[in-house]
N, CA, C and O atoms as a GROMACS GRO file, in nm:
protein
  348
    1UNK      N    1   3.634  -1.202   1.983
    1UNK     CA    2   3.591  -1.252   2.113
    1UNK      C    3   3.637  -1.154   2.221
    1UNK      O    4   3.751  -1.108   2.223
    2UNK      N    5   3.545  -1.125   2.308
    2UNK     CA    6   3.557  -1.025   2.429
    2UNK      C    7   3.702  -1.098   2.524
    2UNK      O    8   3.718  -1.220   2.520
    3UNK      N    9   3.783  -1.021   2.593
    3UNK     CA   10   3.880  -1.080   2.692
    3UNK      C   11   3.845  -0.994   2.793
    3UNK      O   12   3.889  -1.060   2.888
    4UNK      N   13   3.788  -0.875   2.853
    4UNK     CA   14   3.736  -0.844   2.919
    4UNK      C   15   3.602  -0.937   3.013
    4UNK      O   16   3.513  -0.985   2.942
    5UNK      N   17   3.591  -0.959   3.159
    5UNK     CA   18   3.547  -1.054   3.219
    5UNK      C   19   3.328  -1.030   3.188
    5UNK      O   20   3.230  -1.100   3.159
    6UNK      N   21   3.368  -0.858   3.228
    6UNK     CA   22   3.225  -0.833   3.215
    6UNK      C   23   3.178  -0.797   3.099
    6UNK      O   24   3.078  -0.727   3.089
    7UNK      N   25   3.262  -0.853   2.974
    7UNK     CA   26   3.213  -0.837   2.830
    7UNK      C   27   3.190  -0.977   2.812
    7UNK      O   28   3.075  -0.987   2.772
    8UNK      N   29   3.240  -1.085   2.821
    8UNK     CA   30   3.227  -1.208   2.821
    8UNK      C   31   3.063  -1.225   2.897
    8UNK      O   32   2.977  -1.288   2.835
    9UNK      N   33   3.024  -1.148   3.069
    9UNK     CA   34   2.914  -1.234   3.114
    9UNK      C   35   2.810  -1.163   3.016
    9UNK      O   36   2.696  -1.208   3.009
   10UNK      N   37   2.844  -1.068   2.951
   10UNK     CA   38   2.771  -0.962   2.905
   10UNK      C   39   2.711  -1.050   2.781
   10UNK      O   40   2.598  -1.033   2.735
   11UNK      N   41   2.808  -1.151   2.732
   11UNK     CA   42   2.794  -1.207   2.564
   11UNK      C   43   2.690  -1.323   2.614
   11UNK      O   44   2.580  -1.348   2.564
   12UNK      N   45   2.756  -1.391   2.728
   12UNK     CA   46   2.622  -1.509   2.827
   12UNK      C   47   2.470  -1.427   2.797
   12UNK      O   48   2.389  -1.453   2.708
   13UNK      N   49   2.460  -1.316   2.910
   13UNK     CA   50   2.311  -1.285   2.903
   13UNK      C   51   2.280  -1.219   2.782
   13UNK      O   52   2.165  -1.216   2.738
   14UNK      N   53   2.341  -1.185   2.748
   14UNK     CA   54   2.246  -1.150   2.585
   14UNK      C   55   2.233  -1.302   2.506
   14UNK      O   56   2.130  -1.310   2.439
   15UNK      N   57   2.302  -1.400   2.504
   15UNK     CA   58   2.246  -1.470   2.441
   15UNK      C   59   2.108  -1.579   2.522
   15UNK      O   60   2.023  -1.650   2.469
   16UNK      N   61   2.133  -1.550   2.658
   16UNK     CA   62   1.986  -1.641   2.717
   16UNK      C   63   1.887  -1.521   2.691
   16UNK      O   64   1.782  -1.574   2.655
   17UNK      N   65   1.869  -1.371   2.694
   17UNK     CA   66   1.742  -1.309   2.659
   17UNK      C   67   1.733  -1.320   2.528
   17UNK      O   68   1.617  -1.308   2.488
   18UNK      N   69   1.820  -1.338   2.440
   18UNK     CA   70   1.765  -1.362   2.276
   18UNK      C   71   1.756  -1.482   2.279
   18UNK      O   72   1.772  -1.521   2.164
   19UNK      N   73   1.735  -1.581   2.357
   19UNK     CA   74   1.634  -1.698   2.367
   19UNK      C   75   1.510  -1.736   2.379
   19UNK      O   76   1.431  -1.814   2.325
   20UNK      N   77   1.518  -1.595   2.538
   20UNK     CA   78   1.383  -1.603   2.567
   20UNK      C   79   1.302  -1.488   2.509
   20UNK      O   80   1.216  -1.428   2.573
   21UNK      N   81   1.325  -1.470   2.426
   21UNK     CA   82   1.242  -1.351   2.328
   21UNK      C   83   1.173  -1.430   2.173
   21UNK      O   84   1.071  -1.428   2.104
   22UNK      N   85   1.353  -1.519   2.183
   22UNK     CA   86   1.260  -1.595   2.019
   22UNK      C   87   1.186  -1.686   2.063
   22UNK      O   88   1.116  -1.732   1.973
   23UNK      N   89   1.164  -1.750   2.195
   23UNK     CA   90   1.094  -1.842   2.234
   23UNK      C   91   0.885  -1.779   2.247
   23UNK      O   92   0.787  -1.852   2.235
   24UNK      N   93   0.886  -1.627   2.273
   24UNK     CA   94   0.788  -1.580   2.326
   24UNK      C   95   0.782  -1.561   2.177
   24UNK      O   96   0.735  -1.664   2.130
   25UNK      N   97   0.807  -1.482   2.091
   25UNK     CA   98   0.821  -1.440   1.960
   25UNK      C   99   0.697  -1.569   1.877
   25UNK      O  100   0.594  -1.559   1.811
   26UNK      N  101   0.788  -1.691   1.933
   26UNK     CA  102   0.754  -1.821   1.831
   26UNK      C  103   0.576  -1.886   1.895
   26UNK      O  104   0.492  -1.951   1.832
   27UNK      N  105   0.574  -1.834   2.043
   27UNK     CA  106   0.427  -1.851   2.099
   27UNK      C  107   0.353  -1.787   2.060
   27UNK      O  108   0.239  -1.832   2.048
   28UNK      N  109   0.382  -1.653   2.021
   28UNK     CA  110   0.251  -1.538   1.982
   28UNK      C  111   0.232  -1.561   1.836
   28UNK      O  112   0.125  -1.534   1.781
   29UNK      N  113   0.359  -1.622   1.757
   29UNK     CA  114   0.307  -1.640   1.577
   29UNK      C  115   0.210  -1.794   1.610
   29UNK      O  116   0.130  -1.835   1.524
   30UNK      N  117   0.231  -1.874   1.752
   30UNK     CA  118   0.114  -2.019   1.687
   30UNK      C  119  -0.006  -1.984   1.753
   30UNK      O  120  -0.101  -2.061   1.736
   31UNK      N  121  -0.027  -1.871   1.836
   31UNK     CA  122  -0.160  -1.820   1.919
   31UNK      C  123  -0.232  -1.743   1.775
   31UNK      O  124  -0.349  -1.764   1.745
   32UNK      N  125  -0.122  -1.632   1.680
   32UNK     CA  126  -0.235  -1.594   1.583
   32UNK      C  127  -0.292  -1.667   1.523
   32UNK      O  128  -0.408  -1.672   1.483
   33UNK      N  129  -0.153  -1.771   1.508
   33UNK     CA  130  -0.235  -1.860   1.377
   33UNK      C  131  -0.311  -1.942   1.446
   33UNK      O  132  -0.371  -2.020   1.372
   34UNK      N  133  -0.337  -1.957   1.577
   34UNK     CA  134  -0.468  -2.046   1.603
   34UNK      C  135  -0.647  -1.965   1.605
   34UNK      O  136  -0.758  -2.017   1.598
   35UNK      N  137  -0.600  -1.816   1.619
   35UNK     CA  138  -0.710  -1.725   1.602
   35UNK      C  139  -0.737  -1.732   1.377
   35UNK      O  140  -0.830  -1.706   1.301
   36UNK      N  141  -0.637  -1.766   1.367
   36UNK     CA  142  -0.658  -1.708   1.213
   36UNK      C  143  -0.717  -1.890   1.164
   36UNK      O  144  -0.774  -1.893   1.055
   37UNK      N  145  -0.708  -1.986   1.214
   37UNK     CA  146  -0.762  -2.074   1.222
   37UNK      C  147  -0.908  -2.084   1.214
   37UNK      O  148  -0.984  -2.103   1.119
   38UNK      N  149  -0.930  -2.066   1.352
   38UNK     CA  150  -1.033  -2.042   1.425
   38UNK      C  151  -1.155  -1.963   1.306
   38UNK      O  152  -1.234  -2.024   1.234
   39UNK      N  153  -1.137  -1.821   1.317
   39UNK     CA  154  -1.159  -1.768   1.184
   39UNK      C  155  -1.179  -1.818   1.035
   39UNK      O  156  -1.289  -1.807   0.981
   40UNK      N  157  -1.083  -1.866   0.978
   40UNK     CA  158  -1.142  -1.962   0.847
   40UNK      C  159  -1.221  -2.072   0.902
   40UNK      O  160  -1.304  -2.132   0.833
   41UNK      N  161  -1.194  -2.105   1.037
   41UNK     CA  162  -1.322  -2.238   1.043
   41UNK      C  163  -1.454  -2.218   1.100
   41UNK      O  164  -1.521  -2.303   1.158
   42UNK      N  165  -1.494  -2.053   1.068
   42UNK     CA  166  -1.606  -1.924   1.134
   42UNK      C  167  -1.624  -2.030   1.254
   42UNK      O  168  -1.729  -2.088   1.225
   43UNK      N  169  -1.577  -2.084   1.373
   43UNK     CA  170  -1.646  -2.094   1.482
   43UNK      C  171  -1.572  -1.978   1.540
   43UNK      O  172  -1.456  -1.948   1.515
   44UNK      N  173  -1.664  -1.910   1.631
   44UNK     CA  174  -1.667  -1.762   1.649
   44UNK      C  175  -1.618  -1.808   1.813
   44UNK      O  176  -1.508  -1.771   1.853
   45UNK      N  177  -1.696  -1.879   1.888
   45UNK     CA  178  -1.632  -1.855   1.999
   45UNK      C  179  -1.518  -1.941   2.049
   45UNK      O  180  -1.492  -1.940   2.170
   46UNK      N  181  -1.453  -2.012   1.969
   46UNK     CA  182  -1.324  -2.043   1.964
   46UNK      C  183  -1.241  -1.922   1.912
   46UNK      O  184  -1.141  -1.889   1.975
   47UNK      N  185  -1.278  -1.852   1.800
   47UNK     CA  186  -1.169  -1.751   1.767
   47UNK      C  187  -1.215  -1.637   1.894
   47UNK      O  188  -1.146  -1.539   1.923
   48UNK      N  189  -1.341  -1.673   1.958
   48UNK     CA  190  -1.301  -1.514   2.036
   48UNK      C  191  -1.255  -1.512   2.146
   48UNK      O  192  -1.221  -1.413   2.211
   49UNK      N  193  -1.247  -1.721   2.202
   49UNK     CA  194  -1.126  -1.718   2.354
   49UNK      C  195  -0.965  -1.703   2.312
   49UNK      O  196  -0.887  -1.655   2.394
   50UNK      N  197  -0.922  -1.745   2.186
   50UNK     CA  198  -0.832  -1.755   2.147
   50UNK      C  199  -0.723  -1.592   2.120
   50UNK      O  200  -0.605  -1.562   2.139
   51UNK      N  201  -0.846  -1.523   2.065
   51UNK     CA  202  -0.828  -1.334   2.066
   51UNK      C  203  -0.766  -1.344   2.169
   51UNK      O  204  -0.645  -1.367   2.175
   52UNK      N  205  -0.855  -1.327   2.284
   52UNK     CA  206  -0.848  -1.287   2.433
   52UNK      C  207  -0.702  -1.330   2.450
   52UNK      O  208  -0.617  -1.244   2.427
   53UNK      N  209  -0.662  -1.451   2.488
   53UNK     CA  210  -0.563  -1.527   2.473
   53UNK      C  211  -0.429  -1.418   2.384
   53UNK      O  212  -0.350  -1.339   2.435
   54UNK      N  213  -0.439  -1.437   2.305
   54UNK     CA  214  -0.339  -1.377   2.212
   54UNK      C  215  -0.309  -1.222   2.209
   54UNK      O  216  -0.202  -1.166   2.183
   55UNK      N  217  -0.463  -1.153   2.252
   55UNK     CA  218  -0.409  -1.011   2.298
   55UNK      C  219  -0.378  -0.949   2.457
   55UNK      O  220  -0.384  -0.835   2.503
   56UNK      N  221  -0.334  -1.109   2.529
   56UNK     CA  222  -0.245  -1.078   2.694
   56UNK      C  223  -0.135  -1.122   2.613
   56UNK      O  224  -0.039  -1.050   2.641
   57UNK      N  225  -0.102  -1.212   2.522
   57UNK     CA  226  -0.005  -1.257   2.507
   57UNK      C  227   0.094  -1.088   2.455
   57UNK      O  228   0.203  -1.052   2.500
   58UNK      N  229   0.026  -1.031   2.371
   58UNK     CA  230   0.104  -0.951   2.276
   58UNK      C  231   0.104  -0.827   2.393
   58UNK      O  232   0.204  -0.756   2.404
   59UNK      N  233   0.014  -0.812   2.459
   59UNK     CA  234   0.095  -0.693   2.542
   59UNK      C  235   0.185  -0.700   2.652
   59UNK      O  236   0.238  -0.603   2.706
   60UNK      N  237   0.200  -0.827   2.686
   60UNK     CA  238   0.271  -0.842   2.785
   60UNK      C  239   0.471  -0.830   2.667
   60UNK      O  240   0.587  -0.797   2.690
   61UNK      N  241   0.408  -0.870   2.581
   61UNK     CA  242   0.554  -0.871   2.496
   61UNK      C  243   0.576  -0.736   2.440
   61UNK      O  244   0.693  -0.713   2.409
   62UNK      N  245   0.473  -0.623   2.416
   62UNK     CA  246   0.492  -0.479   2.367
   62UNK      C  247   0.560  -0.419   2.555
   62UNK      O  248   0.621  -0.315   2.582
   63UNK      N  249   0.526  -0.512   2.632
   63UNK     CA  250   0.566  -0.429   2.786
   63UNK      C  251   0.692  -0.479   2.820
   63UNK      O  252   0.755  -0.434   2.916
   64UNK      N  253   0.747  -0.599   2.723
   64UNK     CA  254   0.840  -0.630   2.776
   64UNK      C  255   0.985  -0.613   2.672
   64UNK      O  256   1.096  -0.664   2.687
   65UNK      N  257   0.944  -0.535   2.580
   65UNK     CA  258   1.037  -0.445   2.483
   65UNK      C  259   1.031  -0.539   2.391
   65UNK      O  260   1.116  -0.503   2.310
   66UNK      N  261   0.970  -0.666   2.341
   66UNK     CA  262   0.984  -0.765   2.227
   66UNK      C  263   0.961  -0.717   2.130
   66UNK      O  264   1.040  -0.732   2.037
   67UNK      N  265   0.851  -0.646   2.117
   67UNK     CA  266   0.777  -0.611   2.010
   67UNK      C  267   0.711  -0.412   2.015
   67UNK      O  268   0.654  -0.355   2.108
   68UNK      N  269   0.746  -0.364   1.896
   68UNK     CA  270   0.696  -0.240   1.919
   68UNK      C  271   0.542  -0.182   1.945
   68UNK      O  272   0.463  -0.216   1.856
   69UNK      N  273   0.503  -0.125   2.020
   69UNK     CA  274   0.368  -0.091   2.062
   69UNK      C  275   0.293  -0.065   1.961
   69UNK      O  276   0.187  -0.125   1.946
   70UNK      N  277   0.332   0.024   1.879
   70UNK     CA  278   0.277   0.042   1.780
   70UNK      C  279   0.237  -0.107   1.655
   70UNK      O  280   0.138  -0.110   1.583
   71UNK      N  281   0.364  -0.232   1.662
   71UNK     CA  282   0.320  -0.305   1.581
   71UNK      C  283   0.213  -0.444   1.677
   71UNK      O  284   0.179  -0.543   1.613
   72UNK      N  285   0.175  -0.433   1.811
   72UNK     CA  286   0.128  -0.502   1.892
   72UNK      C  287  -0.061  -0.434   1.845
   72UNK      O  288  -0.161  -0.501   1.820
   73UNK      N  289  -0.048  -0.314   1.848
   73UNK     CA  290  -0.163  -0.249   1.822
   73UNK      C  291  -0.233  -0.271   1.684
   73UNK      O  292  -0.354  -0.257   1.664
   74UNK      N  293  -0.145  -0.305   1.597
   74UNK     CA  294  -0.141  -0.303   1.446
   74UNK      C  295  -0.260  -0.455   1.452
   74UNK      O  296  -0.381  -0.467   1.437
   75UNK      N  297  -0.162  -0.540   1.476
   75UNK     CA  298  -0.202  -0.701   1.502
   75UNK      C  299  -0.301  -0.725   1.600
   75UNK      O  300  -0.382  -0.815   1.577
   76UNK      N  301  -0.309  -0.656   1.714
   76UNK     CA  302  -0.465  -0.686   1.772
   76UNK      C  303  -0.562  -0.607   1.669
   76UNK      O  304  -0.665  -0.674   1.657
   77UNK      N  305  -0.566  -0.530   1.616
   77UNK     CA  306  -0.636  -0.459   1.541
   77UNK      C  307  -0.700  -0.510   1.463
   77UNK      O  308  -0.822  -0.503   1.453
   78UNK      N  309  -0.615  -0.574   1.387
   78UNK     CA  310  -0.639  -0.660   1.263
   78UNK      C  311  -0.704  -0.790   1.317
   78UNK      O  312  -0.818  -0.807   1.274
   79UNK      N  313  -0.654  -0.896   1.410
   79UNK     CA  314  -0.713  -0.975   1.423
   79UNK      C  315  -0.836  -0.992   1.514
   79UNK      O  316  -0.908  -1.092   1.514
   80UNK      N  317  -0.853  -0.867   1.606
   80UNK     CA  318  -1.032  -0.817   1.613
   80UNK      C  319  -1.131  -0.801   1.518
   80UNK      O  320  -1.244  -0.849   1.526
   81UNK      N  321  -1.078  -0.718   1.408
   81UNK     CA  322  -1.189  -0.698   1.294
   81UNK      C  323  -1.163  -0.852   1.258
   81UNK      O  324  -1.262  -0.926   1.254
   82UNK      N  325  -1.033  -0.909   1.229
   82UNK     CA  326  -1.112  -1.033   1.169
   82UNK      C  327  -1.224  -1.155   1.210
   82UNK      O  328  -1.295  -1.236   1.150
   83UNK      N  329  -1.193  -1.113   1.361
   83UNK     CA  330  -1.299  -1.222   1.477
   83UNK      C  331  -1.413  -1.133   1.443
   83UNK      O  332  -1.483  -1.194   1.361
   84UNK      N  333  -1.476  -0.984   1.476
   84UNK     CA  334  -1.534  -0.903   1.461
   84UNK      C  335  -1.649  -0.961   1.347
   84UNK      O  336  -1.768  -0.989   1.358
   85UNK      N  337  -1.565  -0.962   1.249
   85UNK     CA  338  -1.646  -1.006   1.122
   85UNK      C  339  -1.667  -1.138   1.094
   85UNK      O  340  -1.660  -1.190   0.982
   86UNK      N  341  -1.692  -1.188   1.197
   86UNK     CA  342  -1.759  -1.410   1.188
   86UNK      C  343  -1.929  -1.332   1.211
   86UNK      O  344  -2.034  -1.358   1.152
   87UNK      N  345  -1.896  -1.214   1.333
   87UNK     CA  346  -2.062  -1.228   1.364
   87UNK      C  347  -2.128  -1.196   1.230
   87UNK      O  348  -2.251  -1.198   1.220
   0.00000   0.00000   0.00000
């Protein structure tokens, strides 16, 4: 345990941003799975507001250091071709 004052507030805010990271973390896994839903149930323009939806969600979290750019790109990628391919 820290005895230093500004190692202690230091142990506070790291644990409220690893809150609010697993909290955003846990929104963007029920937004895919509502596109990957959407998708097995081919209605197309439910999975393609839901995309939309899910790819502000993921860049606002690749901009906000949650997630790596490269794996934000990976996952819109993938779940475009999969909306892509209802038409």
């Amino acid at each position: 345990m820290a005895n230093i004052k500004s190692a202690k507030k230091r142990i506070l805010v790291i644990e409220t941003k690893t809150m609010q990271n697993k909290m955003i973390k846990s929104k963007l896994k029920t937004l895919i799975k509502k596109v990957d839903a959407a998708v097995a149930a081919g209605d197309k323009t439910l999975a393609a507001e839901c995309l939309k939806d899910t790819v502000t969600a993921l860049d606002k979290a690749a901009g906000k250091g949650i997630f790596h750019k490269n794996t934000v790109a990976r996952k819109v990628s993938q779940l475009t071709k999969a909306v892509n391919a209802l038409a």
